[in-house]
Structure formats: C-alpha cells, structure tokens
C-alpha positions in Angstrom: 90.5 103.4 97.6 91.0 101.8 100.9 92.2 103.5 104.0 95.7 104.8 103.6 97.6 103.5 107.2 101.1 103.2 107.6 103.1 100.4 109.4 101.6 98.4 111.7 104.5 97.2 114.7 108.1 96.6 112.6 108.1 97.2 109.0 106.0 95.5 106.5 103.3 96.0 104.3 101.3 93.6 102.7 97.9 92.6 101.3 94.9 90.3 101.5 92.2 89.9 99.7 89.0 87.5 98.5 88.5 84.8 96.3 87.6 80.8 96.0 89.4 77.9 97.7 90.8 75.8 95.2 93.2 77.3 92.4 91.4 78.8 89.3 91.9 81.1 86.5 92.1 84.9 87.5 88.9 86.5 85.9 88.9 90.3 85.4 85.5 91.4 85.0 85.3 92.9 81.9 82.2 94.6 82.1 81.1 98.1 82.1 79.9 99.7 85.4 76.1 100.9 85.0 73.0 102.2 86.3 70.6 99.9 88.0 68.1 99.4 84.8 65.0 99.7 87.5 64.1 102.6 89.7 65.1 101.7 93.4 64.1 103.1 96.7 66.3 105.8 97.7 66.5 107.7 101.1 67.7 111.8 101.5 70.6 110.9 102.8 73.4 109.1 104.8 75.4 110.6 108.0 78.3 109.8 108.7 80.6 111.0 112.3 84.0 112.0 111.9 86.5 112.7 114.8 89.0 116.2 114.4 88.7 117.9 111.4 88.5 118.3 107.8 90.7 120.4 105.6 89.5 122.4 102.4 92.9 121.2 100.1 92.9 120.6 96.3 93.1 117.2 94.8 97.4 117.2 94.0 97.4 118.1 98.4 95.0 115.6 99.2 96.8 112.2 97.9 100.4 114.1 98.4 101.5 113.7 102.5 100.5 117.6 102.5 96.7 117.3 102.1 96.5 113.5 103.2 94.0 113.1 106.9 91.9 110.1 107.1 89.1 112.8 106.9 89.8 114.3 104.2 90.0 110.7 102.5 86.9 109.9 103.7 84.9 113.4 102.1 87.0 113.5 99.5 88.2 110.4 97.7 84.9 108.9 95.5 85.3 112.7 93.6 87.7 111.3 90.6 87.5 107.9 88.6 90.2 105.4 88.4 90.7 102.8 85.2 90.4 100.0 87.7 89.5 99.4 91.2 89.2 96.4 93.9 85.6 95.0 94.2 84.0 95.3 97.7 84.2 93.1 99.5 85.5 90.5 97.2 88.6 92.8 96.5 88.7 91.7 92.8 90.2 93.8 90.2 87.6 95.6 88.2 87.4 98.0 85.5 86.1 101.5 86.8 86.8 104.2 83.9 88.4 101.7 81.9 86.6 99.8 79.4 87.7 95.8 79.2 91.4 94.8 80.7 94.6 96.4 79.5 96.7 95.1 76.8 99.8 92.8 77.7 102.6 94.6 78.8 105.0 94.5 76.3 108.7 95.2 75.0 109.0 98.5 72.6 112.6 99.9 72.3 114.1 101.3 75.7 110.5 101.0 77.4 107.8 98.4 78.2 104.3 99.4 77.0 100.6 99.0 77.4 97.6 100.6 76.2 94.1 101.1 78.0 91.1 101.4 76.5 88.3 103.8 78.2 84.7 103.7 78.6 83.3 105.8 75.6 80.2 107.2 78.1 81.8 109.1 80.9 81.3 112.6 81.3 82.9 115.1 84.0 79.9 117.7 85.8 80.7 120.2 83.6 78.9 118.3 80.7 82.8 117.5 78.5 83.7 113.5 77.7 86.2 112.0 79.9 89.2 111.0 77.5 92.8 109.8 77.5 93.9 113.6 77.7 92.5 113.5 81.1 94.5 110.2 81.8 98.0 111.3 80.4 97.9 114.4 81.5 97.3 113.6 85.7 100.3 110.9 85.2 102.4 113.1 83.5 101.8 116.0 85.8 102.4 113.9 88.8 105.5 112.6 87.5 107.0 115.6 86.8 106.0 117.2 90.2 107.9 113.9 91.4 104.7 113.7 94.0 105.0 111.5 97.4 102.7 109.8 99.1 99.6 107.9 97.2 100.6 110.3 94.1 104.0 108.1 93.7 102.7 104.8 95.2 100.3 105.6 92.2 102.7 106.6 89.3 105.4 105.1 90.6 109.0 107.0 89.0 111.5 104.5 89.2 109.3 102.5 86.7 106.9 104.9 85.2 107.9 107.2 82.3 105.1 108.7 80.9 101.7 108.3 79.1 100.4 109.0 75.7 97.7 109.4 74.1 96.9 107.1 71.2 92.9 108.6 70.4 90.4 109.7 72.9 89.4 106.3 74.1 92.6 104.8 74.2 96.3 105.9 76.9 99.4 104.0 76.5 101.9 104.1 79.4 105.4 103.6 79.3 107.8 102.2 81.6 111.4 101.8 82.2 111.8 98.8 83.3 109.0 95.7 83.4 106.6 96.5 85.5 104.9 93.8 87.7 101.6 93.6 89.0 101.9 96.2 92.0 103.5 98.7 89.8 100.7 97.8 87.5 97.1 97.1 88.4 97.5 97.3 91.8 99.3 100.8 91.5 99.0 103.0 88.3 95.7 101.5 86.8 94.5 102.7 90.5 95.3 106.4 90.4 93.2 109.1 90.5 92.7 110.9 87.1 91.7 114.7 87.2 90.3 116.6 84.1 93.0 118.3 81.9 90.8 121.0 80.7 90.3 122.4 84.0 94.1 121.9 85.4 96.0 122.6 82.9 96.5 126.1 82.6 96.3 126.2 86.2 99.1 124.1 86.9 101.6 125.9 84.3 102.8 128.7 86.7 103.8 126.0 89.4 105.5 124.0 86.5 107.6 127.2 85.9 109.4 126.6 89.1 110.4 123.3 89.0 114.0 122.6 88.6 115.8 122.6 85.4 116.0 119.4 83.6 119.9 120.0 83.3 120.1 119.8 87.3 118.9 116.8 87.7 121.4 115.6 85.0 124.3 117.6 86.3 123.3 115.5 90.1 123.5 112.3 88.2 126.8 112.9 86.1 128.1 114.5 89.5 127.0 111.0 91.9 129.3 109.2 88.9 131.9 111.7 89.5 131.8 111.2 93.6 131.3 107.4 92.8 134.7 107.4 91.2 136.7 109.5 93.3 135.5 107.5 96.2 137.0 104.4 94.3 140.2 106.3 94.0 140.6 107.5 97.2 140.1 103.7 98.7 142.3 102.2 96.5 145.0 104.5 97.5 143.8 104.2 101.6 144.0 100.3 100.6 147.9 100.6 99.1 149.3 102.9 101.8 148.2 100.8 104.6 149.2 97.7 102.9 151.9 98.1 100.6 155.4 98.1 101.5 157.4 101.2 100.7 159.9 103.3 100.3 159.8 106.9 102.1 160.3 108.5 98.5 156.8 106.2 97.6 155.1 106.9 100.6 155.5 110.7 100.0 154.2 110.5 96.2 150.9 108.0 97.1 150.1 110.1 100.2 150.2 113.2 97.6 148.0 111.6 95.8 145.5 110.7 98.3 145.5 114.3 99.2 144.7 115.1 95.8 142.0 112.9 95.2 140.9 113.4 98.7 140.4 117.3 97.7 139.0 116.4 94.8 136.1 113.8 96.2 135.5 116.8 98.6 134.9 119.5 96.0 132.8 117.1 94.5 130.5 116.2 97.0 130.2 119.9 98.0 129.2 120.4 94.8 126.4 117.8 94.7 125.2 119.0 98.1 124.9 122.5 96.5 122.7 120.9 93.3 121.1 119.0 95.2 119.9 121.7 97.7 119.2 124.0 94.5 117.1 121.1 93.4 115.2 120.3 96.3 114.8 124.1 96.8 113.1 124.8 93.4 110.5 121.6 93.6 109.5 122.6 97.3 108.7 125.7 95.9 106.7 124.1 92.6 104.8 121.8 95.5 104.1 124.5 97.4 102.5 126.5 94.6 100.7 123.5 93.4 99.0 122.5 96.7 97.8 126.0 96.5 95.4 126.1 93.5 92.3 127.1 93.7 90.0 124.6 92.8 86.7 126.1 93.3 84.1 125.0 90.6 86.6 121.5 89.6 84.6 119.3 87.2 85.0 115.8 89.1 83.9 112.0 87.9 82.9 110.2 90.8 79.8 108.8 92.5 79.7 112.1 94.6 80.1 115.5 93.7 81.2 118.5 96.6 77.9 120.4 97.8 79.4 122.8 99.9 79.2 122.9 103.9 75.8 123.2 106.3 76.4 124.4 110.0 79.5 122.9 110.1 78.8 119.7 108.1 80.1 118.5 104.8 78.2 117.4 102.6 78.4 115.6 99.1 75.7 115.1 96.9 74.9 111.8 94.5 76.2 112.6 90.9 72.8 112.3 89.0 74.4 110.7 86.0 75.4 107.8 88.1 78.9 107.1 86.9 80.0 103.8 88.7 76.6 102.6 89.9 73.6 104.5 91.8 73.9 105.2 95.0 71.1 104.3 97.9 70.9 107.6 99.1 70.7 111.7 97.2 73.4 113.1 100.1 76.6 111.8 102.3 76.9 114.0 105.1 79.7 114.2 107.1 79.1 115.7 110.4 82.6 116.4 112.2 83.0 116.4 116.0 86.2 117.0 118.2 86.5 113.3 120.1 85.0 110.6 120.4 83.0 110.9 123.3 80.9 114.2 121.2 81.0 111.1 117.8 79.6 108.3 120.4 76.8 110.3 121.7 76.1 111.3 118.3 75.4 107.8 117.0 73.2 107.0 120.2 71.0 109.9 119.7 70.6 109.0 116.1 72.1 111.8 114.8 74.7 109.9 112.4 74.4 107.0 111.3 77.3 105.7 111.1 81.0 105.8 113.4 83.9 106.2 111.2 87.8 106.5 111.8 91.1 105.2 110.6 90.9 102.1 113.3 86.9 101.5 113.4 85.4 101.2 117.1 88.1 100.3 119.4 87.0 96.7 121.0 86.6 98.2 124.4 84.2 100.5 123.3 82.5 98.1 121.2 80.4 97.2 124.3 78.4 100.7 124.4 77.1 99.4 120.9 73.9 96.8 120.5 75.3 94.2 118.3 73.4 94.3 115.7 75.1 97.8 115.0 78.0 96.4 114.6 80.4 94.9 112.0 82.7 92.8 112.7 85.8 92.5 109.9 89.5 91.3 110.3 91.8 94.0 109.5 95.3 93.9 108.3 97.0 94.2 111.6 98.9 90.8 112.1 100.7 88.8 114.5 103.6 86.2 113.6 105.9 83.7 115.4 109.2 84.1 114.0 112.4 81.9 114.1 115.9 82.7 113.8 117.2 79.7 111.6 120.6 80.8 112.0 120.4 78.4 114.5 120.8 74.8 113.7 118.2 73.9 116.4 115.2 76.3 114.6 116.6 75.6 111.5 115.1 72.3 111.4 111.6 72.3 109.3 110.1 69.4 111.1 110.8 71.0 114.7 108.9 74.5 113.0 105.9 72.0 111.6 105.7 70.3 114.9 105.0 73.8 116.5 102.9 75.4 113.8 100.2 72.0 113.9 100.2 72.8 117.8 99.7 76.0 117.8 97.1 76.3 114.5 93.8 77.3 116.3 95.1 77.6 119.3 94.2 80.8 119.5 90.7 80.4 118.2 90.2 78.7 121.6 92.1 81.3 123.8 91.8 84.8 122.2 89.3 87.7 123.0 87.1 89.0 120.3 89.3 91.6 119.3 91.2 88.7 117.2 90.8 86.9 114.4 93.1 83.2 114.3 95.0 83.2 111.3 95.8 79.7 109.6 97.7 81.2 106.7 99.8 83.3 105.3 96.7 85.5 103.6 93.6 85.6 105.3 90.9 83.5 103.6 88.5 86.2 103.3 91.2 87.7 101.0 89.9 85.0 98.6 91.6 86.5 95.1 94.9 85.8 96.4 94.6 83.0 99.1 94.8 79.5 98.2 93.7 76.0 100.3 97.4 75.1 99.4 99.2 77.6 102.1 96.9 76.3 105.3 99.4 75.4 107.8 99.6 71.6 109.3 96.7 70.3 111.5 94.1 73.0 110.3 90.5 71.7 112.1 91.9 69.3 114.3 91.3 69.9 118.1 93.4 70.5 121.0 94.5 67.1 121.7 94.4 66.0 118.3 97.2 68.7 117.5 98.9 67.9 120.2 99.1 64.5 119.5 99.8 64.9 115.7 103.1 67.2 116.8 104.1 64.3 119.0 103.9 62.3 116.1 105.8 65.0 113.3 108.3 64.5 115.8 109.0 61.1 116.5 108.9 60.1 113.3 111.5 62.5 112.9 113.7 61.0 115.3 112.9 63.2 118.4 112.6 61.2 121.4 111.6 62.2 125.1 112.2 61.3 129.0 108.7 61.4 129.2 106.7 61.9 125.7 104.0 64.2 126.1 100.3 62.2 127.3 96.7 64.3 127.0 97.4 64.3 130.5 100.6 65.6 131.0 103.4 67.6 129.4 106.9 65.9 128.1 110.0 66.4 129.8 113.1 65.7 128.4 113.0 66.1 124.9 115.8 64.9 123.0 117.1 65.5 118.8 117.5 62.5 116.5 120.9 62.4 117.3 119.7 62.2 121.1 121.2 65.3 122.3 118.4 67.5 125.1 116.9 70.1 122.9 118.2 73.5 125.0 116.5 76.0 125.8 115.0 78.2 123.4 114.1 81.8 124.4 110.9 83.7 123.1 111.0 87.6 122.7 107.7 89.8 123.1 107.6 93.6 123.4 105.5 94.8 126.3 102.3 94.9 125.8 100.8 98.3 124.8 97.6 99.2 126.7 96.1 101.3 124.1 96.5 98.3 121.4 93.7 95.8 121.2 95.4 93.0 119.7 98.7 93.6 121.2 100.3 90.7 123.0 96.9 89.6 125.0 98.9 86.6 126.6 100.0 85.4 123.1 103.4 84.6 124.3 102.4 82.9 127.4 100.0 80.6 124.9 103.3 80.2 122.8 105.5 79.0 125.5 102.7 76.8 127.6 102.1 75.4 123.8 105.9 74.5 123.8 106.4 73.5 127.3 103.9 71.0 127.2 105.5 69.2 124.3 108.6 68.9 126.1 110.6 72.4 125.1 112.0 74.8 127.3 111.1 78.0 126.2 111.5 81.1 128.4 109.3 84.0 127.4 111.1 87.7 127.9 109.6 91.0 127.5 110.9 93.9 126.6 110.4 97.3 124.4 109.7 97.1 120.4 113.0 98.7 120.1 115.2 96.2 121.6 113.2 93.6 119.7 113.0 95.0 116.7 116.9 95.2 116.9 117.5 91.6 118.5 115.6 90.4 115.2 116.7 93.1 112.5 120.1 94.2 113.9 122.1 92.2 116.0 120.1 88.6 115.2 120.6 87.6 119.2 117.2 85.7 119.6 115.8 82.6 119.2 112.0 83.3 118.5 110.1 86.3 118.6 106.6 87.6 118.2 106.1 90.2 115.6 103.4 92.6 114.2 102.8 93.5 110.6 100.6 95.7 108.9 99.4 94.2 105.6 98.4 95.7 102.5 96.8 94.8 99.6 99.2 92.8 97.1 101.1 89.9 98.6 104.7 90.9 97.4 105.3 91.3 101.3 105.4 87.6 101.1 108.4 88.1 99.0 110.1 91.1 101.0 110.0 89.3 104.6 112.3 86.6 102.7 114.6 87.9 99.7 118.2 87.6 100.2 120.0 88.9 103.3 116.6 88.6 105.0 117.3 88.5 109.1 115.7 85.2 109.8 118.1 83.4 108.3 115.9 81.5 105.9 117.0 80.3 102.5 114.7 78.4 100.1 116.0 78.4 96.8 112.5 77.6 95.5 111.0 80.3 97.6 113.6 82.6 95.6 112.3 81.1 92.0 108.9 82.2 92.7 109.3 85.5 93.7 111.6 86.2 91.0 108.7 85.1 89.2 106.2 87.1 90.9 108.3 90.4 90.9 109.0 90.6 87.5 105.3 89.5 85.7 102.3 92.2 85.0 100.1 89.3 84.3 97.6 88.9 86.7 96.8 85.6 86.3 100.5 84.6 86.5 101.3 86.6 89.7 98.2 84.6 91.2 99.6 81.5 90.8 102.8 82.9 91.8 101.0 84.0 95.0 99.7 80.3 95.7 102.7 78.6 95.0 104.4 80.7 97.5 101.7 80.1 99.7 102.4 76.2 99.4 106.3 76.4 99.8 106.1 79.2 103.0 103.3 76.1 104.4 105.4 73.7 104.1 108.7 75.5 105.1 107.1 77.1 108.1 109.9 80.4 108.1 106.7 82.3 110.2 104.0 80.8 112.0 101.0 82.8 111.3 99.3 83.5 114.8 96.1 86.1 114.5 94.7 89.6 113.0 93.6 92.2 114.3 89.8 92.7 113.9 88.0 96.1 113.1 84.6 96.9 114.5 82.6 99.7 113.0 79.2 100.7 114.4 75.9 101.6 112.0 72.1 102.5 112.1 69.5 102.8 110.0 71.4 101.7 107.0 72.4 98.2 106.1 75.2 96.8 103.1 75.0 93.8 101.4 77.7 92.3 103.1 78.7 91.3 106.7 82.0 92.3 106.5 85.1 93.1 104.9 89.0 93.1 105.0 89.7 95.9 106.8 86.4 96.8 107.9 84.2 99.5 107.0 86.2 102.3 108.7 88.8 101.3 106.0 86.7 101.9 103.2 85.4 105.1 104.1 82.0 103.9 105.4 81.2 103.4 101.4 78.6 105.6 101.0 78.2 104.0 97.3 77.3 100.5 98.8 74.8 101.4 102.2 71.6 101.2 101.6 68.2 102.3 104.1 67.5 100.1 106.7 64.1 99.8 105.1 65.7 97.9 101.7 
C-alpha cells in the first residue's frame, strides 16, 4: 500500500501510474505470486531510519485515523494480504491473495455482485488456511463499525453492502449501487483482510455497543420528516410574503407557519438528540475496538512482528514466503527523534536506508553522494488554470497557443526538485497514461514553440503591432475581430519556504512566456487562501497557478471538471466520458475511458499541466531493481520485499 498523504495545496486527489505508449488492452496478470524456484543470496537484514515515533496499536487503529502515522504504516502494513495490489513500479493491478481476476460485476435483485476466487495455498503463522471467512468477515466488520480513514476508503459504505461466502476459496461482495473501478479494484479488492478465527470473538463485546439498528432507521425516517416540514414551512414563508391578503388570511397562514415552524423545530431537536445518541454509542464501539489486545495475531504478509531490540522494531521474513521471498531474514526499523539524529545515522552506516512521508527534502539532498540517491517524481503537481468564464480565456486556440509555449519550458528553467509535466498523467504512470493526452509542441525547442504559437495564432485570426521575432517579443496583439487582447492577470500564492516545488519562479516563467508573445499578463501574489477563494469562491481571476496532490486512479480527471466546476469549462464530450468512466468496474473499459479523456482534456487545454514534485530518498548497501518510482521510495515504505544486498 502506498503512502497514505492527504491533500497537496487546494483540493484534489488523483492518480498516476505506469504502462506502454500507445493504447492496448488492459492485462491483469493472472498469475499466482510464488517463491523464487532457486535458492538466492540472502543478507541478515535491512535497516531502515524512521523520524518520531512508532505506536504499538492493533490492526482496526492502524488503517482507522486513530492508529494511522506514517510510521506505523511503514512497520506495520506488509503484516495482512490483500486480493489484489499495484505492481512496483509498474503500478499494474495484480492478484495478491486472490487467485485469477474477479468475476464481472453484475446485476442480482437490489444489489450488483461479484465473486473472487482465492489462492488455495495461503496459510496464516498459526499454521490454519486463509479462506473467504477471513475475507467476509474483515468487510463485514468494518462496515458495521462504519470505519474512517483507509478502513472506508477500503469498504467503501455508500456502495458496499456486504460479503458472503460462497465456499472457502470463493467471497462474493455486494453492492448497492454499480460500483466503478475505484470503488472496485482500486478500493475494496485492496483492503486489508485479518483472520476471522483470531478476531472474532474478540471483537463481539465492542459489537455490543454499537448503536441499535432501529436508530439509524429512526435518523433516516426523521431527516424525511425535517425534509418535509422544511418544505412546508417555505412554502408558507413563500405565500405570506407574496400573496395578497386579507387580515382574516394573514392571521390563519401565519398560524400556520407557527405551527409548522414548532413542528420543524421539534423535529430537528429530535434528530439532533438521535443523532448524538448515535454517534455517542459507535465512539464508544471504536473506542473499545481500537483497544484489543492483539498480542500473538496470526498475520499473512511477507513479514511477521518480532518484537523490539534496544529501542528498534523489528520484523522478521515469513519463512513460508507468501508473496515472493524477500532479500533479506529481518527489517529493522531503528527510530530516532529528528532528522539530524536519522542523517547522521545513514552516514555512519548504521541504517541503511532514510525514510519519511516526503523522502529527503531537495536541500538536503546535497549531504548525500549521488549514487545513494533515488530520484522519483511524486504526486505533488502544479497547474495553470483559466477561468473560461471569460470570453477572452474561453477561447481554445488562445489556451493551445500558451500550452505549445510553455510545454518544456520548464524542463529548461526548473531546479532539480521538479519534474516537467507534458500531460495530464505522468508517463511513468504508464497503465493509465496514453501518447494521445501530450499537450501541443511536445519536443520542440524554445524557438520552435515559440514560433509554432505564433502560428496557432494567426491562423486563428490573431494579429499583432509587432508579431513576435526569435529576437524580440510582440507588442500589440490583437483578436480576430481586431480588438487589443487586455490584460490578463495571473494569481500565485506566496511562495512557501519550507516547500521545494512551491512557486520557484513559475509564475514569472508564465508571464515572461506570455509577454513575449505579445499578452499582457501581470503576475500577483498573495496567500493560498485568497486564491483558493478567487478560484473556488468568488471566480474574480483570470489565471491562476494551482497545486494538487494526486493519487492513484485518474477519476480526479473527472472531479476538477463535472458540472458546476469553477473554471467555467463545459465539454459536453468531456461529460460523456466520465459518465462512462464513473459508472464501469471494467478495468479495461475505464482505461480507455482514461485515454480518451486524456485526448479531449489535450486538445481542450481547461489546465495546462506545468511540473511535479520530485521525491528523493537516500540508500546504502542495498540496491532495487528499479531506478525509481511514482512517488518515490519513501512512498512505499522503503519496500523491504523488493531491496536486495548491494552485493546481488
């Protein structure tokens, strides 16, 4: 499981991953995970540097907001199997404890259904099989605790039901509504599964204080109820401030507004008091979950819990290889409380590797010899954005004309704590990315861009005082209708100090970009907030610079443009395809969804994709057998599974 990181500048989540240039058909490798069939060269163990501190919690804590640290991800998460997984680096979907793909998600009475079949071999430590008992029963329990956090981005309850078993090898999940591929492999078939036999009894007295099932019903019929009255009362607001009448009529409709007025008051104190009786009873049933004991827990993972030694933690390789063998017999996890103590670990070689949640930061990088360092873009991203509100943005060919002169731009003028983006998804994030979605001009040098924008926009109709030369800038451009272009104003937020991607002079490339074909663009500064509300609130802007975090499906691509969206952009094809995307579980299908996207948000230019953030993470002794990876090692926990000795 990757590194779980909230938002990034604004709001947004979305997701990247790796796969071939040129559309293909979405292969799900079908095979089973197993040991390597020939001994290999193995080393006593790996060492890893954490920064703070790790926290004994139990595994419904750890992926709830109560037990979550990046820490105790990084000791902890490789203890429990998951049907599926993302490949690494490739980021491909994978069976894990799941034998072959899932069935089709289909249509059975009120619900939609699929089935997964399991891998027939698995065995937790205690020595009993792994079996769809172990997988029904974690998604049912976690439904009914209504967990937060990973837990319900996991088994998600607005669409998840329940599961079932259907034999020991086989679970069959039920949904409410049609699931579509985040709900699906990207989120359920990704859940951590626990071991029934061991929980089960254990989690029956915290089950005993959740809330009646008859509250939550009585909230629901209740938020009718307050629905209605609400009506009422507006409707009678409406008539008495619009209606003529007599005194005599006055006096019997402001009766009734005082009557349905009580009414709609009783009511809502009513659902405050079932809804505080509710919360009350499932803070309680968290509380006594998270506090299990879970000493002696079969797990399923590569790595089994081994105790502490002077302070360290330590895991130990599970001998009957589950997922693959790892390199090395221990992980140890050697915790220190800053960086400076984690820093002077690594250069007396007593770790091996720097992890946390943002890799090396890329001032720091410098105290590391390169060759100890990767270098991976993470999913920290910049974006020109327009507000087509206005007539003057609005126009796709005066967006093209600035996305061909500002693609690589940045390749040429950023520090190495950037990576250029030329895309909507990063290419490395090859499963979903697609040749299709490049912007205009990709390859072409600085004067070659700057001449093919000249060109987008003459033959558009634009005209100029004095066009733009390799030698100097234009000056007085003009629209096809021969009206001077005014000017256009481009909001940043002040640059952060601590950030190492933030700003870094990208609005003054922006503008001096701009400028130079003949536009007038003055670049302002100011805080996130006021930006963030210029752009999400009041829509006074022209352009703006934005950051995103990204995850890892691309429905984000789909959420930055639905309906209502604030940049003003409508493309009724756009809307087609993410209909499309949002409502298939077919993998395949929501890939080609994802490139056609790709192809319309190229062409349409709503955003101009400007750069990522880059993640560097420092290592010794050990090598992988890869040179990076989206979101860099930090973001994967230093995977202890895929490091192998220097020696190898």
């Amino acid at each position: 499981m990757t590194i779980r990181l909230r938002l990034f500048a604004l709001a947004g989540i979305f997701a990247i991953l790796l796969a071939s240039c040129g559309p293909q058909t979405a292969l799900v490798s079908t095979a089973i995970p197993t040991p390597a069939a020939t001994p290999i060269s193995r080393a006593p163990e790996i060492r890893f540097a954490l920064i703070g501190k790790v926290t004994d919690v139990n595994v419904w804590a750890l992926f709830d907001a109560k037990g979550y640290s990046y820490n105790n991800y990084a000791v902890r998460n490789e203890y429990w199997p998951r049907l599926y997984r993302l490949s690494i680096p490739g980021r491909q979907f994978e069976p894990m404890a799941a034998s072959g793909i899932p069935s089709p998600v289909q249509r059975e009475g009120n619900f939609f259904t699929a089935t997964v079949p399991l891998r027939p071999d698995l065995t937790w430590t205690d020595g009993s099989p792994f079996t769809a008992e172990d997988v029904a029963f974690t998604v049912n329990t976690a439904l009914s605790f209504q967990l937060g956090f990973d837990w319900r981005d996991f088994y998600n309850p607005d669409y998840l039901d329940r599961a079932e078993i259907v034999d020991a090898q086989t679970v069959k999940f039920f949904f409410k509504k049609q699931p579509n591929v985040g709900v699906w492999q990207y989120g359920a078939l990704q859940g951590p599964i626990v071991q029934k036999a061991y929980w089960s009894e254990k989690v029956t007295d915290p089950a005993a204080l959740l809330p009646p099932n008859d509250l939550a019903s009585q909230i629901e019929r209740l938020k009718v109820k307050v629905d209605d009255l609400q009506q009422k009362v507006n409707a009678l607001n409406l008539s008495i401030a619009s209606a003529p009448m007599t005194s005599a009529e006055a006096q019997r409709a402001q009766a009734a507004l005082t009557r349905q007025q009580s009414d709609l008051n009783e009511a809502n104190n009513d659902i405050a008091k079932a809804q505080s009786n509710f919360d009350n009873a499932m803070n309680a049933a968290h509380e006594s979950l998270y506090a299990l004991d879970d000493t002696d827990e079969p797990t399923l993972g590569n790595w089994i819990p081994a105790g502490q030694d002077n302070g360290a933690w330590i895991n130990k390789a599970n001998p009957a290889f589950p997922f693959g063998e790892p390199k090395f017999d221990r992980a140890v996890y050697h915790v220190y409380q800053n960086q400076g103590e984690g820093f002077d670990a690594f250069q007396s070689n007593k770790v091996d590797e720097y992890l946390s949640p943002a890799g090396i930061q890329p001032v720091d990088a410098t105290l590391f010899n390169d060759k100890n360092l990767m270098r991976s873009s993470n999913r920290n991203a910049e974006f020109l954005v327009f507000n087509q509100s206005d007539p003057q943005l609005a126009d796709g060919v005066l967006r093209k004309a600035f996305g061909c002169s500002l693609n690589g731009i940045f390749s040429e003028n950023l520090i190495v704590a950037t990576n250029p983006l030329n895309s909507f998804i990063q290419s490395k994030e090859s499963f979903w990315y697609t040749v299709d979605g490049i912007l205009p001009c990709g390859g072409l040098n600085d004067l070659a861009r700057l001449l093919k924008s000249v060109e987008i926009l003459k033959t558009a109709g634009y005209s100029w005082d004095s066009e733009p030369t390799s030698n100097n800038p234009g000056k007085g451009i003009k629209s096809p209708g021969g009206e001077y272009l005014p000017p256009i104003t481009l909001l940043s937020r002040e640059r952060d100090p601590r950030s190492p991607t933030d700003a870094y002079g990208t609005p003054g490339i922006v503008e001096k970009q701009m400028n130079y074909l003949g536009i007038n663009v003055n670049w302002q500064t100011t805080d996130a907030q006021n930006v963030n509300y210029a752009v999400f609130s009041s829509h006074q802007y022209d352009m703006a610079i934005l950051g995103w975090r990204l995850g890892e499906y691309p429905s984000y691509l789909c959420d930055w443009f639905g309906g209502g969206n604030p940049f003003g952009y409508n493309g009724d094809l756009l809307k087609s395809q993410c209909e499309a995307l949002n409502s298939t579980s077919d993998l395949d299908r929501a890939r080609k969804q994802a490139y056609e996207i790709q192809s319309i948000l190229a062409q349409d230019l709503p955003f101009i994709p400007l750069y990522s953030g880059v993640t560097y993470d420092a290592y010794r002794n050990i090598n992988y057998p890869f040179d990076s990876v989206p979101g860099g090692l930090s973001g994967i926990y230093g995977a202890p599974s895929l490091a192998v000795p220097a020696s190898q």
